[in-house]
N, CA, C and O of each residue as an XYZ file, in Angstrom:
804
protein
N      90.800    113.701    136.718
C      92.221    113.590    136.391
C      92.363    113.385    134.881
O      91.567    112.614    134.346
N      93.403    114.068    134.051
C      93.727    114.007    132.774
C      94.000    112.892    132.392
O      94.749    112.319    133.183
N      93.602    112.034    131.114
C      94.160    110.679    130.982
C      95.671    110.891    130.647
O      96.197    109.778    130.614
N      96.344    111.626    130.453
C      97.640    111.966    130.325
C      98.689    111.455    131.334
O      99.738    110.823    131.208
N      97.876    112.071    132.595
C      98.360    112.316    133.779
C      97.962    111.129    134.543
O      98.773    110.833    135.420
N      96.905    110.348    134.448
C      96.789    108.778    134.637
C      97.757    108.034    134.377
O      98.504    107.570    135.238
N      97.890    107.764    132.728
C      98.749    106.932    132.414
C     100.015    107.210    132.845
O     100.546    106.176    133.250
N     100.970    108.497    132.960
C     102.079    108.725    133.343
C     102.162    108.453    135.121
O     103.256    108.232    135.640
N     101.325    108.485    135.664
C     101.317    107.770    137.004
C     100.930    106.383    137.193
O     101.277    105.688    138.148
N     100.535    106.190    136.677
C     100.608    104.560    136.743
C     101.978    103.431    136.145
O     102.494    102.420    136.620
N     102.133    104.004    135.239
C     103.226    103.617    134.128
C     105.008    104.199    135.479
O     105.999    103.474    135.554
N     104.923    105.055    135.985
C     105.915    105.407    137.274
C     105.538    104.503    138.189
O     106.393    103.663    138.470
N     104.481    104.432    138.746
C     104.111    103.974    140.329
C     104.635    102.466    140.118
O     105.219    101.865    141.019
N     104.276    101.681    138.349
C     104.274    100.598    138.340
C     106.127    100.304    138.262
O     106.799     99.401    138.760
N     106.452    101.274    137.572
C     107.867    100.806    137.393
C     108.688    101.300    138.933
O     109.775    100.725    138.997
N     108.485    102.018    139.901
C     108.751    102.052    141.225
C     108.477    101.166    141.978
O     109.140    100.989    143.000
N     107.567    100.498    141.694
C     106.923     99.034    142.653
C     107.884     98.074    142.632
O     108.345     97.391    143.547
N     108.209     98.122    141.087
C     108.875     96.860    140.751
C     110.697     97.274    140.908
O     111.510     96.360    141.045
N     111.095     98.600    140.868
C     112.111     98.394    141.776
C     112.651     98.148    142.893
O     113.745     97.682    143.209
N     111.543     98.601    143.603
C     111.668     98.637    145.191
C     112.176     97.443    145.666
O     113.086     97.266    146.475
N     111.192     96.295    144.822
C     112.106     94.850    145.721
C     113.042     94.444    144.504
O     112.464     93.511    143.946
N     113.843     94.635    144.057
C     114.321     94.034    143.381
C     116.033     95.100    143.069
O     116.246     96.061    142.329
N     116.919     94.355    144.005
C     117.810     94.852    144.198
C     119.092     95.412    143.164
O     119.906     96.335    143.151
N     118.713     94.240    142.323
C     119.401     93.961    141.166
C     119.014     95.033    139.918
O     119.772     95.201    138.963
N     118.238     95.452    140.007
C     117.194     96.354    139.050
C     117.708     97.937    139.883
O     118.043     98.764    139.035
N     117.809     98.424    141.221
C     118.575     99.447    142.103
C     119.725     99.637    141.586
O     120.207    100.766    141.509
N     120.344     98.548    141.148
C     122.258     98.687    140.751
C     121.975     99.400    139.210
O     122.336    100.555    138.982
N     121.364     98.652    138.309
C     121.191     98.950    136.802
C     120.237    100.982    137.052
O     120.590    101.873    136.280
N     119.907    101.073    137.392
C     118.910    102.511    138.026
C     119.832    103.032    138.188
O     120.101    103.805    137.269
N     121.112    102.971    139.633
C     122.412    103.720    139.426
C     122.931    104.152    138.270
O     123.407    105.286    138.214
N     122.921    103.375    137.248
C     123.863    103.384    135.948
C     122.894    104.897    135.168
O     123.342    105.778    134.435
N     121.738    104.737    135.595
C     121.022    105.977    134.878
C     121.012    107.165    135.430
O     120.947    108.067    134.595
N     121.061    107.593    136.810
C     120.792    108.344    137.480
C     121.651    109.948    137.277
O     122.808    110.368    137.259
N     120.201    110.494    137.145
C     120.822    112.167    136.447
C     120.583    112.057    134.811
O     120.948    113.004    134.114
N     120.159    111.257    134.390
C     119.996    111.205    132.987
C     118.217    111.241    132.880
O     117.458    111.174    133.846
N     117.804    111.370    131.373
C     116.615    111.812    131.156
C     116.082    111.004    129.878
O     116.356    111.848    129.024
N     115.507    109.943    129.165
C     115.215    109.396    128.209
C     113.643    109.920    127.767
O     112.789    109.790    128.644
N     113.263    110.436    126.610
C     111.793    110.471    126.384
C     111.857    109.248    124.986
O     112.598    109.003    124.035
N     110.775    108.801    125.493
C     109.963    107.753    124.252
C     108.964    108.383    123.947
O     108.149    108.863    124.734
N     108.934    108.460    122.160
C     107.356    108.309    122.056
C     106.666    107.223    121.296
O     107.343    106.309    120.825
N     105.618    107.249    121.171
C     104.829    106.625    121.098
C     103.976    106.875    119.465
O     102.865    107.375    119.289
N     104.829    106.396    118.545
C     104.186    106.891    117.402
C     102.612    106.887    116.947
O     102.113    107.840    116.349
N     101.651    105.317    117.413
C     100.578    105.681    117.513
C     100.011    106.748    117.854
O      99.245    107.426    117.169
N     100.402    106.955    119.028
C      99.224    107.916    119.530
C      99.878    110.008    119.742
O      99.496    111.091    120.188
N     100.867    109.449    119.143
C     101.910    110.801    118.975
C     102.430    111.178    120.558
O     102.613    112.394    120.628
N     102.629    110.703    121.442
C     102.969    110.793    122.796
C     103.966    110.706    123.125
O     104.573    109.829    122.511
N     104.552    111.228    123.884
C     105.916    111.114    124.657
C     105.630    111.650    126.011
O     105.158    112.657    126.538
N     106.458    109.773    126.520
C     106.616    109.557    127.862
C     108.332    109.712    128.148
O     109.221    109.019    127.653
N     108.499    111.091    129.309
C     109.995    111.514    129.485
C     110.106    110.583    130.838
O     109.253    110.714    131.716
N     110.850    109.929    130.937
C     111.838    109.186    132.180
C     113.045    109.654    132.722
O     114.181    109.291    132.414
N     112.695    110.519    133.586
C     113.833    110.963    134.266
C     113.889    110.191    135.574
O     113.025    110.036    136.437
N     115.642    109.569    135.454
C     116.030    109.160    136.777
C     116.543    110.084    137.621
O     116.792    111.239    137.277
N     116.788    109.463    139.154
C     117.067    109.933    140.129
C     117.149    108.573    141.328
O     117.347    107.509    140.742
N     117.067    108.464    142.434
C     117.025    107.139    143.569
C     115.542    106.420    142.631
O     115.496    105.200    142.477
N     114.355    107.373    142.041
C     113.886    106.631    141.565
C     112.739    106.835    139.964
O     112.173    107.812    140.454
N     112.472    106.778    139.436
C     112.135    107.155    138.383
C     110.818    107.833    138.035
O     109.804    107.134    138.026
N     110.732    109.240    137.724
C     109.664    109.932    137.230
C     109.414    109.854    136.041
O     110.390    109.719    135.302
N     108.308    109.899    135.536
C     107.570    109.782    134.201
C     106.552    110.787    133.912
O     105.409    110.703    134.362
N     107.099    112.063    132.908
C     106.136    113.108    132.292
C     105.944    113.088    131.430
O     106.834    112.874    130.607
N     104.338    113.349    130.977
C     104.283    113.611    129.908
C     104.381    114.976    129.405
O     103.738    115.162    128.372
N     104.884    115.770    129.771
C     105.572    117.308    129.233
C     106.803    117.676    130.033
O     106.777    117.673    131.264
N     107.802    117.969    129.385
C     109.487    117.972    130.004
C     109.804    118.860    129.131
O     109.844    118.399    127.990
N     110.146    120.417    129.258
C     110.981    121.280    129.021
C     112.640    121.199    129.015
O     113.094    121.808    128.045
N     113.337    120.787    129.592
C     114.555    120.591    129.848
C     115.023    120.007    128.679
O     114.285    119.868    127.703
N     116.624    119.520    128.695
C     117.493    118.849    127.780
C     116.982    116.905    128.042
O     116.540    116.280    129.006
N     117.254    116.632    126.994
C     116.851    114.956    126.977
C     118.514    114.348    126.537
O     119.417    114.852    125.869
N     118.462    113.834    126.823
C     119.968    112.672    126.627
C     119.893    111.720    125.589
O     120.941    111.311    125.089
N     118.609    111.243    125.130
C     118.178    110.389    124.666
C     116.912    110.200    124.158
O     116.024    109.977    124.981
N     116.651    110.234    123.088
C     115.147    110.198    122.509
C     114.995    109.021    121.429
O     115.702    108.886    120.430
N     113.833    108.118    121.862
C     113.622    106.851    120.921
C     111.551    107.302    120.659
O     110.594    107.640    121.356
N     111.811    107.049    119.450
C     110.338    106.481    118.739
C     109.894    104.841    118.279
O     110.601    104.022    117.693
N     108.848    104.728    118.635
C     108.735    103.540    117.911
C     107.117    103.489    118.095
O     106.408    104.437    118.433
N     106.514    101.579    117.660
C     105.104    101.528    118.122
C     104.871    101.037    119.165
O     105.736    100.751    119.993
N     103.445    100.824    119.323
C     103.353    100.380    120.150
C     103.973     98.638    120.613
O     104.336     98.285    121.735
N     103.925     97.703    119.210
C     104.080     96.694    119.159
C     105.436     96.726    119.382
O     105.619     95.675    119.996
N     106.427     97.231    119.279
C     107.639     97.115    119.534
C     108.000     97.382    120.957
O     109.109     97.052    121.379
N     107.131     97.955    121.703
C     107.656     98.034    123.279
C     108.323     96.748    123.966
O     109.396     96.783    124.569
N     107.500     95.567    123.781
C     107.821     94.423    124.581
C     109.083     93.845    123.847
O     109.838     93.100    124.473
N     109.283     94.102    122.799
C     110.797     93.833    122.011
C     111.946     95.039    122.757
O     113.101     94.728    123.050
N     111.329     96.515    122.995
C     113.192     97.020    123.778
C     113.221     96.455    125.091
O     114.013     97.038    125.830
N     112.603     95.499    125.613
C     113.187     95.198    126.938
C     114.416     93.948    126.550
O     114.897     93.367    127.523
N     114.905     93.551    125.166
C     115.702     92.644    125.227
C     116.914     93.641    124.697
O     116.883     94.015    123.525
N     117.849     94.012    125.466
C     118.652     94.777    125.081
C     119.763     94.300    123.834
O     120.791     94.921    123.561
N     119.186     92.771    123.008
C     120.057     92.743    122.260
C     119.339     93.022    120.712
O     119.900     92.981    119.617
N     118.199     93.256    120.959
C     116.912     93.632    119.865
C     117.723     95.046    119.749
O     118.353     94.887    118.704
N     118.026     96.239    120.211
C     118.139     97.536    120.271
C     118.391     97.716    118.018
O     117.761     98.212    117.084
N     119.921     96.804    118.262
C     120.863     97.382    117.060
C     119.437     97.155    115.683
O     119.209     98.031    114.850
N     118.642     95.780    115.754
C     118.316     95.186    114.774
C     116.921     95.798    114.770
O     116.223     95.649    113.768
N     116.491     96.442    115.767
C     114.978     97.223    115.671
C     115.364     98.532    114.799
O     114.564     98.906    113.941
N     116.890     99.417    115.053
C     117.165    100.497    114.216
C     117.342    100.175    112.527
O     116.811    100.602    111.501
N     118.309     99.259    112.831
C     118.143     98.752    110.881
C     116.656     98.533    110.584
O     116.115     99.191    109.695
N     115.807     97.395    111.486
C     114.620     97.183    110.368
C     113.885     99.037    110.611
O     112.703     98.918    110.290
N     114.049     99.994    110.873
C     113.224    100.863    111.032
C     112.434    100.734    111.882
O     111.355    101.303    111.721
N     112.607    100.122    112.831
C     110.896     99.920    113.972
C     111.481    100.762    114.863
O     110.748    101.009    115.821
N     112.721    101.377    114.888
C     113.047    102.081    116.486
C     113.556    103.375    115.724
O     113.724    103.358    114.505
N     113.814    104.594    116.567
C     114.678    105.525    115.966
C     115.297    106.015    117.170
O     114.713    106.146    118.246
N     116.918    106.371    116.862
C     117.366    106.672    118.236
C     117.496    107.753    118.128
O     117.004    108.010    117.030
N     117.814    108.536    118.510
C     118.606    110.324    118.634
C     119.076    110.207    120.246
O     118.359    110.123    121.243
N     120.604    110.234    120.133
C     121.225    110.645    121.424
C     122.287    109.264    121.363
O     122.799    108.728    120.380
N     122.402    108.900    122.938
C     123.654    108.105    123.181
C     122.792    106.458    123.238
O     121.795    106.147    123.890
N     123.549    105.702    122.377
C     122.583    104.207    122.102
C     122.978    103.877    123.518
O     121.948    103.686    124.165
N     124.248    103.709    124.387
C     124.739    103.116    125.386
C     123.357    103.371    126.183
O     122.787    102.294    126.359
N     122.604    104.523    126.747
C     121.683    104.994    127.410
C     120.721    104.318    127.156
O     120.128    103.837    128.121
N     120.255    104.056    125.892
C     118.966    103.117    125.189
C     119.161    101.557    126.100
O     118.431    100.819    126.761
N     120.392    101.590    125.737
C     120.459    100.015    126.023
C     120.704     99.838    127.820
O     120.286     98.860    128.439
N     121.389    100.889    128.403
C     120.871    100.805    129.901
C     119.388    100.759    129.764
O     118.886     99.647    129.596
N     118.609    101.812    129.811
C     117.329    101.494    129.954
C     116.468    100.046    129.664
O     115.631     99.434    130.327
N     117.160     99.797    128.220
C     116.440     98.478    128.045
C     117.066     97.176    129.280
O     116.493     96.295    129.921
N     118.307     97.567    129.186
C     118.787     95.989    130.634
C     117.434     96.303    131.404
O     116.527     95.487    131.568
N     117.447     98.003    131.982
C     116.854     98.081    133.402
C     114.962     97.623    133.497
O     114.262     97.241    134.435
N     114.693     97.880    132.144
C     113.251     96.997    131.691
C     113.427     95.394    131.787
O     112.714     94.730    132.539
N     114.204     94.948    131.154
C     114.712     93.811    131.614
C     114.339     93.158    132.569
O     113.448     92.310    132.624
N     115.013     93.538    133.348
C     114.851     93.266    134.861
C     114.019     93.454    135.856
O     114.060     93.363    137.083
N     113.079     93.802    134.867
C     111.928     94.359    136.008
C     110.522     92.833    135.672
O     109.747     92.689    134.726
N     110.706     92.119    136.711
C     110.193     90.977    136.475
C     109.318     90.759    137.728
O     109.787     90.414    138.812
N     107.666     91.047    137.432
C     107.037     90.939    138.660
C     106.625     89.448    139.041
O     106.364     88.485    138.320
N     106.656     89.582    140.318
C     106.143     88.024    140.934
C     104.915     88.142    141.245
O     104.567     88.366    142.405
N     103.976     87.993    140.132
C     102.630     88.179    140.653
C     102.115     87.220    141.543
O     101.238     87.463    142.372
N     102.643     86.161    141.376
C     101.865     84.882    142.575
C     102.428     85.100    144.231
O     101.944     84.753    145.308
N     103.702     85.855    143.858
C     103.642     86.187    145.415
C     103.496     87.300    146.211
O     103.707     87.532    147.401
N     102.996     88.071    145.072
C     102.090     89.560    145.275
C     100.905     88.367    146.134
O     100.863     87.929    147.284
N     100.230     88.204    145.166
C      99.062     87.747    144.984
C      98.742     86.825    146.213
O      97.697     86.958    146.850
N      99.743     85.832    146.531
C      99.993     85.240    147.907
C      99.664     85.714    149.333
O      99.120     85.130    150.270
N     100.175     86.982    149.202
C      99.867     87.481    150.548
C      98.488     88.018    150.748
O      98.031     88.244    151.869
N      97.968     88.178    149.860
C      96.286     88.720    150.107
C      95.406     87.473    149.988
O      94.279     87.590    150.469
N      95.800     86.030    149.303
C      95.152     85.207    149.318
C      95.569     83.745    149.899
O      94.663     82.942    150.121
N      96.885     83.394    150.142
C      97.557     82.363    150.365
C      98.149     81.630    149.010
O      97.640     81.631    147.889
N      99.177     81.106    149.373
C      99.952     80.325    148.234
C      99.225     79.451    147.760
O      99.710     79.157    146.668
N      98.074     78.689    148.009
C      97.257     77.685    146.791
C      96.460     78.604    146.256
O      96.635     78.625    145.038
N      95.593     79.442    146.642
C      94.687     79.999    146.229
C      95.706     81.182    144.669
O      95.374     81.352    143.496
N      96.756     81.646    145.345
C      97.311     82.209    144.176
C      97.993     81.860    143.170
O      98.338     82.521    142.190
N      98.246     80.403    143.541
C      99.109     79.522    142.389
C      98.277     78.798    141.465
O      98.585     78.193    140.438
N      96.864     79.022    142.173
C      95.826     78.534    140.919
C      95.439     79.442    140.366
O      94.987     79.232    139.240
N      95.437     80.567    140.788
C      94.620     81.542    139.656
C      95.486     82.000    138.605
O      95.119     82.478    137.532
N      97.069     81.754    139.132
C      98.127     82.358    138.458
C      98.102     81.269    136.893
O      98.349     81.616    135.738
N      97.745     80.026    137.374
C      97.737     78.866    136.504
C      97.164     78.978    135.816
O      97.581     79.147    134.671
N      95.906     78.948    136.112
C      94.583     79.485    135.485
C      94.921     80.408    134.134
O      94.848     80.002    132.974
N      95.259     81.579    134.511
C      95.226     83.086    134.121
C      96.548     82.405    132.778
O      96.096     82.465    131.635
N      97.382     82.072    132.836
C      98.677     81.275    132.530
C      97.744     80.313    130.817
O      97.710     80.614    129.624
N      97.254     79.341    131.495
C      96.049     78.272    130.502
C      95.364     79.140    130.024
O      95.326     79.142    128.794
N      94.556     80.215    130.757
C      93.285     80.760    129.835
C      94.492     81.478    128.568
O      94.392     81.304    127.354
N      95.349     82.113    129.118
C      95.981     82.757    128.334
C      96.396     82.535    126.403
O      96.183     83.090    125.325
N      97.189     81.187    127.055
C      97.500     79.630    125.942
C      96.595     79.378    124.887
O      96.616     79.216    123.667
N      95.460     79.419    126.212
C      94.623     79.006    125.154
C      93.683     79.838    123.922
O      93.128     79.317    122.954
N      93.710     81.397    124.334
C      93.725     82.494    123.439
C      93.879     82.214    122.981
O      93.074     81.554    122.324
N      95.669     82.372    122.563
C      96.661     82.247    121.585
C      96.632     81.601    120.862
O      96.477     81.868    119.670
N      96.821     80.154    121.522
C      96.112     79.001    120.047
C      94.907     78.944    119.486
O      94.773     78.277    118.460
N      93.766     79.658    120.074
C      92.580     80.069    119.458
C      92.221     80.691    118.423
O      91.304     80.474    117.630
N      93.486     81.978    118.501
C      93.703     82.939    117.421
C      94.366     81.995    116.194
O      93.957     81.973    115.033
N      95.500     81.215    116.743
C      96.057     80.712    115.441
C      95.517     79.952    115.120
O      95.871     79.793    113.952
N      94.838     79.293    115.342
C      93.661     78.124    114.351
C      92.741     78.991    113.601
O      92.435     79.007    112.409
N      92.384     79.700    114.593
C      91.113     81.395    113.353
C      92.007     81.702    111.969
O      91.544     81.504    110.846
N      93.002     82.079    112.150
C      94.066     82.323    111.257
C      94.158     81.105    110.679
O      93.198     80.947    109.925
N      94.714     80.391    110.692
C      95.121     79.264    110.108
C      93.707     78.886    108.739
O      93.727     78.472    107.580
N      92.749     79.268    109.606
C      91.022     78.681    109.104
C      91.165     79.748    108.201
O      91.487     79.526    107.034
N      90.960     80.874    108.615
C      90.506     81.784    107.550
C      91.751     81.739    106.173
O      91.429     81.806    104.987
N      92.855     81.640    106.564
C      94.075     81.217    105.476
C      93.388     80.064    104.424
O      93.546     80.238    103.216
N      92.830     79.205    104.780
C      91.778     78.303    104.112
C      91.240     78.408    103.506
O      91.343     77.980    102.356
N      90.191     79.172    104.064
C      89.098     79.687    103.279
C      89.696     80.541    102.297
O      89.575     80.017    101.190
N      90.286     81.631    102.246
C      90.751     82.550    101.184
C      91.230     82.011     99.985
O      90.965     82.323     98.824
N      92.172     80.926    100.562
C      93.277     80.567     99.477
C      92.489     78.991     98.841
O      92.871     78.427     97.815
N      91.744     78.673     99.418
C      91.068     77.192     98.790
C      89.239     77.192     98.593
O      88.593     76.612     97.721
N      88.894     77.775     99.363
C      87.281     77.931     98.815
C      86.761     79.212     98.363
O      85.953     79.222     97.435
N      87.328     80.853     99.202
C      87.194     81.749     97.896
C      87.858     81.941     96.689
O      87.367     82.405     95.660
N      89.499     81.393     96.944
C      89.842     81.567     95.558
C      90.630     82.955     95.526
O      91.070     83.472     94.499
N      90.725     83.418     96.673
C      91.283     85.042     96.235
C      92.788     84.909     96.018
O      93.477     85.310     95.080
N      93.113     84.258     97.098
C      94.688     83.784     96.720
C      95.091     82.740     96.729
O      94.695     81.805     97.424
N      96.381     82.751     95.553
C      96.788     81.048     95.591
C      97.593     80.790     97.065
O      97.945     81.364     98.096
N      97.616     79.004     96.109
C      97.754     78.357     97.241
C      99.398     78.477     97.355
O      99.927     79.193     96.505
N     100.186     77.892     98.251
C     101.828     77.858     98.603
C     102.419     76.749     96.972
O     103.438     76.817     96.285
N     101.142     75.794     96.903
C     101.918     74.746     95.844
C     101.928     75.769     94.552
O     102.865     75.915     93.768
N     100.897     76.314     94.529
C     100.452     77.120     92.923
C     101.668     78.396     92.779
O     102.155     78.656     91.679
N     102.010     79.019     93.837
C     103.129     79.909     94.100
C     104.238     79.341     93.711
O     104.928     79.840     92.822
N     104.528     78.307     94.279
C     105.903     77.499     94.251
C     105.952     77.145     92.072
O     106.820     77.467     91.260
N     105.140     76.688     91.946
C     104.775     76.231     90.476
C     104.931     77.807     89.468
O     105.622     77.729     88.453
N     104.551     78.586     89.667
C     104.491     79.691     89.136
C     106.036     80.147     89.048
O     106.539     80.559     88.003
N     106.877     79.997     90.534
C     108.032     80.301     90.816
C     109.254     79.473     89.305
O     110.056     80.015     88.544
N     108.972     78.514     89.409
C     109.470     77.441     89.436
C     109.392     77.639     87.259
O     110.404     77.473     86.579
N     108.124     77.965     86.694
C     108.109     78.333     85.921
C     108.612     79.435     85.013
O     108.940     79.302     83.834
N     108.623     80.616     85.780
C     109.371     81.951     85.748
C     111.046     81.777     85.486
O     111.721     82.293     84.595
N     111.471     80.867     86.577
C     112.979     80.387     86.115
C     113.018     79.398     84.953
O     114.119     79.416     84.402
N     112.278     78.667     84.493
C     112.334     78.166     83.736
C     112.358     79.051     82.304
O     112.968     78.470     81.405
N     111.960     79.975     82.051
C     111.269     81.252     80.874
C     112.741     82.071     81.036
O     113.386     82.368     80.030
N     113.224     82.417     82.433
C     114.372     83.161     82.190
C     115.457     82.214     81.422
O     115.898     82.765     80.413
N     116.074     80.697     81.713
C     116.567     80.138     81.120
C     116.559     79.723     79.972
O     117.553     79.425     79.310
N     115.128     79.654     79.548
C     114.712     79.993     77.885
C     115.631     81.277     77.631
O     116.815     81.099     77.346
N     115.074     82.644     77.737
C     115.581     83.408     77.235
C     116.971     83.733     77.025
O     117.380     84.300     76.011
N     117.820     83.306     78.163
C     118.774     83.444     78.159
C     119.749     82.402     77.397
O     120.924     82.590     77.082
N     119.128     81.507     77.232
C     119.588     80.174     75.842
C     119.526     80.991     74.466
O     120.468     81.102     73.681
N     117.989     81.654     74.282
C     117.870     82.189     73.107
C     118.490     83.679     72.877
O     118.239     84.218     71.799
N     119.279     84.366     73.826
C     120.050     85.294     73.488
C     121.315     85.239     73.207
O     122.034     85.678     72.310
N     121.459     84.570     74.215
C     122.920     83.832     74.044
C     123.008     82.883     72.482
O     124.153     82.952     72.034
N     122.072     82.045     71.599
C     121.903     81.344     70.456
C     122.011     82.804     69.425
O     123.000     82.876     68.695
N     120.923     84.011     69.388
C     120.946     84.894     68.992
C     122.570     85.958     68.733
O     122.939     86.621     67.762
N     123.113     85.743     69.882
C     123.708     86.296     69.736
C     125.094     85.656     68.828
O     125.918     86.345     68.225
N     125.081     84.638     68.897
C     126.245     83.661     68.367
C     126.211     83.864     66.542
O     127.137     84.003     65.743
N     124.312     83.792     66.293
C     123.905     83.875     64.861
C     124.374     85.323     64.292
O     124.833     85.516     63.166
N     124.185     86.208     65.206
C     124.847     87.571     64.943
C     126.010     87.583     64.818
O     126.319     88.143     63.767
N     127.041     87.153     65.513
C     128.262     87.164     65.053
C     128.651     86.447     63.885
O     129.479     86.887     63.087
N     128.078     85.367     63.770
C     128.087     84.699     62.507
C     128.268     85.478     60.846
O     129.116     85.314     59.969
N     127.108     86.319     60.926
C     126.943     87.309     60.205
C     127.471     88.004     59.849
O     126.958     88.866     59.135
């Protein structure tokens, strides 16, 4: 199977799963239905087309008319599911729309709303303790990544700026800052003095 054709079935099957129970997410799907959105994917130069209907197909090659076409990266995906990010992702440049924004921003509610219950997926193949610990688990290991990374960061910020020396520090910045206005207010004393001696003249 094409990895093309992988990812565009999985990326459907997953977003069909998660409508199926979720009734509320069926009503927002109405609001799309008969319409056609392609995203791409500026990394990897890709475009994934979403055409609705009762339920949503995902190609990666669509001949037809599109309603709606957005680019962006990858890092910005988990930002259009907040449909109030849409306006402020186009100003900073992280999104590009072509077509009807109203459509963008259905789609993004209907991402929205697509909120899986993995522990009670997970429940029925294992029982409710067994899945509320791993969910926990998975939850902590997660956390604790995260703050793993930001102490690495934090450390290596250290090292750069206080034992190699490559960059200053926030106080030496601030001081530098702080100096610079001081030099413009010079100058501008001594043009303004300059200029007074000139008229003088």
């Amino acid at each position: 199977m094409p990895f093309d054709a992988f990812v565009t079935g999985a990326v459907e099957t997953s977003l069909n799963t998660l409508l199926k129970d979720d009734t509320e997410s069926q009503r927002r799907l109405g609001r799309l239905r008969g319409k056609v959105i392609s995203v791409t994917i500026n990394e990897f130069g890709k475009t994934l087309t979403f055409v609705f209907s009762q339920q949503i197909d995902v190609l990666g090659a669509y001949e037809g008319d599109v309603d709606c076409r957005l680019a962006l990266n990858l890092t910005v995906l988990p930002e259009l599911r907040q449909q109030a990010n849409l306006t402020q992702l186009i100003k900073a440049d992280k999104l590009a729309l072509d077509g009807d924004i109203q459509l963008a921003q259905q789609f993004s509610a209907l991402l929205s709303g697509l909120k899986p219950d993995v522990e009670e997926k997970l429940s029925q193949y294992t029982g409710d303790i067994v899945a509320h610990t791993l969910v926990s688990g998975l939850k902590n290991g997660a956390e604790q990544i995260r703050k793993g990374v930001e102490n690495r960061q934090r450390d290596l910020a250290e090292v750069v700026t206080e034992e190699w020396k490559l960059a200053p520090q926030a106080l030496e910045i601030a001081h530098f800052a702080d100096q610079v206005d001081d030099l413009k207010s010079d100058v501008a004393r001594f043009e303004a003095r300059l200029n007074t001696l000139l008229g003088q003249s």
